[in-house]
C-alpha positions as CSV (number, residue, x, y, z in Angstrom):
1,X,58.7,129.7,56.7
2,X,57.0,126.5,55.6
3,X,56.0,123.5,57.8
4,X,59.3,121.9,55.9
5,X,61.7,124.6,57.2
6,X,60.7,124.1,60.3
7,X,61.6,120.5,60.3
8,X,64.6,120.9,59.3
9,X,65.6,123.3,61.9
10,X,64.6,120.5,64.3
11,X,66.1,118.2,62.9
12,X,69.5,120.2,62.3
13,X,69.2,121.0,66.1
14,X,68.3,117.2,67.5
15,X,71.5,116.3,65.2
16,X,73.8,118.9,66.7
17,X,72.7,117.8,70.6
18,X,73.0,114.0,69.4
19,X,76.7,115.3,67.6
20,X,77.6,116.7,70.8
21,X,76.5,113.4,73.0
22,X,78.8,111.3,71.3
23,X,81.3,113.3,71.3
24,X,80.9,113.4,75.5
25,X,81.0,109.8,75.2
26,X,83.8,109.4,73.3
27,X,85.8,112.0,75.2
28,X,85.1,109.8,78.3
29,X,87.4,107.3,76.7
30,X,90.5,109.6,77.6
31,X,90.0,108.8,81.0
32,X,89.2,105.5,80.4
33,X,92.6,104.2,82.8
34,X,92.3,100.2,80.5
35,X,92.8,102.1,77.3
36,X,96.0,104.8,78.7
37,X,98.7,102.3,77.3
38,X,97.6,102.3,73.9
39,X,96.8,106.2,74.0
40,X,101.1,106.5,75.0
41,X,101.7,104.9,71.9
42,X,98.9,106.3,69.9
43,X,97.6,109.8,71.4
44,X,94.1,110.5,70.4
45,X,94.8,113.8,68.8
46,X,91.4,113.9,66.9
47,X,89.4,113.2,69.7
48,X,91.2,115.7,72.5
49,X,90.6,118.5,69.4
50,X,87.0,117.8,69.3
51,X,86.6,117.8,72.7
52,X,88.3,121.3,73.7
53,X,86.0,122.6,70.1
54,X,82.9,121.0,71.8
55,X,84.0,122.3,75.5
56,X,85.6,125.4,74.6
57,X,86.3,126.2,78.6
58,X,88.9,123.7,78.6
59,X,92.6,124.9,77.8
60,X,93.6,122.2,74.6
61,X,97.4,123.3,74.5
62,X,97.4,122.3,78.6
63,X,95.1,119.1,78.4
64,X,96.6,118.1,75.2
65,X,100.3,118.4,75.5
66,X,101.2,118.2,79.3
67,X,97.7,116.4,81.3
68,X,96.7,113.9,79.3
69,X,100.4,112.7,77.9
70,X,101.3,112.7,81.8
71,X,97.6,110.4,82.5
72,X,98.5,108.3,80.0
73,X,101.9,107.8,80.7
74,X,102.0,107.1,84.5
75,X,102.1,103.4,85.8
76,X,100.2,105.5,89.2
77,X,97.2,106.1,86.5
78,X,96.8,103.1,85.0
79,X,95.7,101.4,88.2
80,X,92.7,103.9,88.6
81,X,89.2,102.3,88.4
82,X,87.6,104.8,85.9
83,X,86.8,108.3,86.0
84,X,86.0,108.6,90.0
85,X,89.0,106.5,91.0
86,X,90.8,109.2,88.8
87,X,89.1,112.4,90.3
88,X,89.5,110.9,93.5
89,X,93.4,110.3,93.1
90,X,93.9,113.6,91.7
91,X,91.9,115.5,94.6
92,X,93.0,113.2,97.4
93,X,96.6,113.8,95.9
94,X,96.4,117.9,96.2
95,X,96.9,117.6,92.0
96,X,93.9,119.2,91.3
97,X,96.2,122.4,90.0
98,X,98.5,120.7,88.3
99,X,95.9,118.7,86.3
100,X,93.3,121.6,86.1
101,X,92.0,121.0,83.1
102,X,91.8,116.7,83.1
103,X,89.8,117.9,86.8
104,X,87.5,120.0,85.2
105,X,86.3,118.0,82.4
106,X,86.0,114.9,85.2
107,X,84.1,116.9,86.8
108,X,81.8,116.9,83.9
109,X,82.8,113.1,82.9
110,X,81.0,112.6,86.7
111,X,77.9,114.0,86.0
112,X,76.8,111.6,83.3
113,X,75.0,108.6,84.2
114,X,76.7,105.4,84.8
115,X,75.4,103.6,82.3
116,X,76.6,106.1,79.8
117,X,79.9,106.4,80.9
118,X,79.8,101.9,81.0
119,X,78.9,101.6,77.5
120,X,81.3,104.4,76.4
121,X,84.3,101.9,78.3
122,X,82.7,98.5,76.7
123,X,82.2,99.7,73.1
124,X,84.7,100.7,70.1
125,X,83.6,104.0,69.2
């Protein structure tokens, strides 16, 4: 291999991790409790796909059809103030089992810095 090849390979793998980071970021936005009334009307299909490709442990036919459409839809959800408010009404609510897979990918959502997770909610991404 020649100093070139090598390069590249970096460069492929810095591009796959940066890939991967916005899709995180973007995926936050599913939680995001300001944006749930325009997700009712318009689910993010594209983005729930690419998150359960990125996170394969998360179940897409449960988060996609029956979690997040329930999230989105519920007045109870829309008051939340962001991702912890969320986690917290789900655990504090005994609802970790019927949202299991919304709880384990706020779980995840919870270990990103905040001022990731406050960009992600301020820009259009």
């Amino acid at each position: 291999m020649g100093k070139g090849s090598k390069g590249s390979m970096r460069c492929d793998y810095l591009r796959s991790k940066i890939l991967t980071f916005t899709w995180h970021v973007m995926a936050v936005t599913l939680f995001t409790p300001e944006k749930f009334p325009s997700y009712f009307c318009n689910f993010p299909k594209q983005t729930v796909e690419k998150l359960c490709s990125t996170y394969t442990f998360l179940d897409k036919e449960n988060l996609c059809l029956h979690e997040l459409s329930s999230i989105h839809s519920a007045e109870e959800f829309r008051s939340m103030s962001g991702a912890v408010g969320l986690f917290n009404f789900i655990v504090q609510n005994r609802l970790v089992k019927t949202f299991s897979e919304s709880s384990k990918f706020l779980k995840l959502i919870l270990t990103i810095p905040k001022a990731v997770t406050q960009i992600s909610s301020h820009e259009k991404l």
